[in-house]
C-alpha positions as CSV (number, residue, x, y, z in Angstrom):
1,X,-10.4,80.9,-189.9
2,X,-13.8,78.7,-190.5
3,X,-16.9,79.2,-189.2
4,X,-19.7,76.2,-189.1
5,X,-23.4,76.9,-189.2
6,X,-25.5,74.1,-188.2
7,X,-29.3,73.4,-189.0
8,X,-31.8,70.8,-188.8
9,X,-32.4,69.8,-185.2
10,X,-36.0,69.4,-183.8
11,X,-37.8,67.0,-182.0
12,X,-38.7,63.7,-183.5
13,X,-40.7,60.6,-182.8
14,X,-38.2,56.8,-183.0
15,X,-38.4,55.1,-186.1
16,X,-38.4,59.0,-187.9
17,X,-35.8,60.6,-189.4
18,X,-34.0,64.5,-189.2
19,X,-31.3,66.0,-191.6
20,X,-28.5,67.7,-190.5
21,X,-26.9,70.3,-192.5
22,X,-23.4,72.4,-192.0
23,X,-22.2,75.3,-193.9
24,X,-18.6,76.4,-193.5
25,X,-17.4,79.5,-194.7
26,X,-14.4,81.7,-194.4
27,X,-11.1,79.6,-195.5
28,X,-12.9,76.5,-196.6
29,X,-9.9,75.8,-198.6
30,X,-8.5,74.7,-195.2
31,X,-10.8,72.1,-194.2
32,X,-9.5,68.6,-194.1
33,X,-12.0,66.0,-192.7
34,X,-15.2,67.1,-191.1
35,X,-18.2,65.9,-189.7
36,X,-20.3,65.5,-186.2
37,X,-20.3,65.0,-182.7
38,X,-22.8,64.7,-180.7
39,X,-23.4,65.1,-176.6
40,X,-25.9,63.7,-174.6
41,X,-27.0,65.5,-170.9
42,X,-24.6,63.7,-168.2
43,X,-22.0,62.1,-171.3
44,X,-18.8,62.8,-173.2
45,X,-19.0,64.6,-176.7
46,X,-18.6,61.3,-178.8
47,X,-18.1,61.2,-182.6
48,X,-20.7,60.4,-184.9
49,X,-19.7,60.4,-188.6
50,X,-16.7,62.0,-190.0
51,X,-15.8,62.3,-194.0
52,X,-12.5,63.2,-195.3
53,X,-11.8,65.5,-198.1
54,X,-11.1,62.4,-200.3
55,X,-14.6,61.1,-199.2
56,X,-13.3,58.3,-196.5
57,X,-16.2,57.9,-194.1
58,X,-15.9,56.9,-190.5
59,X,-19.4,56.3,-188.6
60,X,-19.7,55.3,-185.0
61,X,-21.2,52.0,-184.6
62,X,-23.9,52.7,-182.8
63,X,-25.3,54.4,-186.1
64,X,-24.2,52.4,-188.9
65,X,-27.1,51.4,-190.7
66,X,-28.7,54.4,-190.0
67,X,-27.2,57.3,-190.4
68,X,-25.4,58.8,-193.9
69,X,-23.2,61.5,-194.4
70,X,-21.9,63.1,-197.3
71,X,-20.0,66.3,-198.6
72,X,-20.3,68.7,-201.1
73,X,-17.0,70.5,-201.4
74,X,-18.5,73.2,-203.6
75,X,-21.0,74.6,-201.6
76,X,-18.9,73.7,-198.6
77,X,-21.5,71.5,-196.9
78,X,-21.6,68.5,-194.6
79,X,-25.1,67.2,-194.5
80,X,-25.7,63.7,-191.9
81,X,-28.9,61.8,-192.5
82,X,-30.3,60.1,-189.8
83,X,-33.1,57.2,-190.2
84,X,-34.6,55.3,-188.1
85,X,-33.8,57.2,-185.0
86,X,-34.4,56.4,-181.4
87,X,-33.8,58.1,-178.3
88,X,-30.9,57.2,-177.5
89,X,-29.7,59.8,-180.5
90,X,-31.0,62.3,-178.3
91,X,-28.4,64.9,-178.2
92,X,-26.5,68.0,-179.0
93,X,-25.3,67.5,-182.3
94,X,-21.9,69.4,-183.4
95,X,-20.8,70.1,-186.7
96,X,-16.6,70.1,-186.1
97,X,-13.7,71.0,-188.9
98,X,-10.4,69.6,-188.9
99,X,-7.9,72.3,-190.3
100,X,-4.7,70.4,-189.9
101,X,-2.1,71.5,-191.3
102,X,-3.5,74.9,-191.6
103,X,-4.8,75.5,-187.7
104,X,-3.9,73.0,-185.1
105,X,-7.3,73.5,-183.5
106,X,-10.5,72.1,-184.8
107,X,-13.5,74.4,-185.7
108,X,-16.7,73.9,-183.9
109,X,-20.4,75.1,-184.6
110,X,-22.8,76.3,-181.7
111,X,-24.5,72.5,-181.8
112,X,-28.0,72.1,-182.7
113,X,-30.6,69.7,-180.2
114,X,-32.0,66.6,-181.2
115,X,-34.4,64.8,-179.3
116,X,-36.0,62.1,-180.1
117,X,-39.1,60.6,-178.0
118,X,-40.8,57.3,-177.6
């Protein structure tokens, strides 16, 4: 199948920024749209930003403005941007991999923390 590796978490200060990488390997040739999630303590896993193999982008609105993602299909790599955070980003962040029509279930990586302090 696919297997996502994220990176990039940490603890940062609102109004900073962080960079979030994923690497997928295994049958890359299988992954459709991907992107991130994210899950705060006490709340739902909600989507953040999500790019299609075409390069259509969907972005929550909470982080439009602020957070970019983009692709490289080569080296088979989702990397999400985030400016101007505040603490309300603070989360788990999930890299996830749809693999429709391939696999009907979506890959997910182990989630990496992001916390962001006032």
């Amino acid at each position: 199948q696919v297997q996502l590796v994220e990176s990039g978490g940490g603890l940062v200060q609102a109004g900073g920024s962080l960079r979030l990488a994923c690497v997928a390997s295994g049958f890359t040739f299988s992954i459709n749209a991907i992107g991130w999630y994210r899950q705060a303590p006490g709340k739902q896993r909600e989507l953040v930003a999500v790019i299609s193999r075409e390069g259509n982008i969907t972005l929550a609105g909470s982080v439009k403005g602020r957070f970019t993602i983009s692709r490289d299909n080569v080296k088979n790599m989702v990397l999400l941007q985030m400016d101007s955070l505040k603490p309300e980003d603070t989360a788990v962040y999930y890299c996830n991999a749809d693999l429709r029509p391939y696999y009907s279930e979506p890959t997910w990586g182990q989630g990496c923390q992001v916390t962001v302090f006032s």
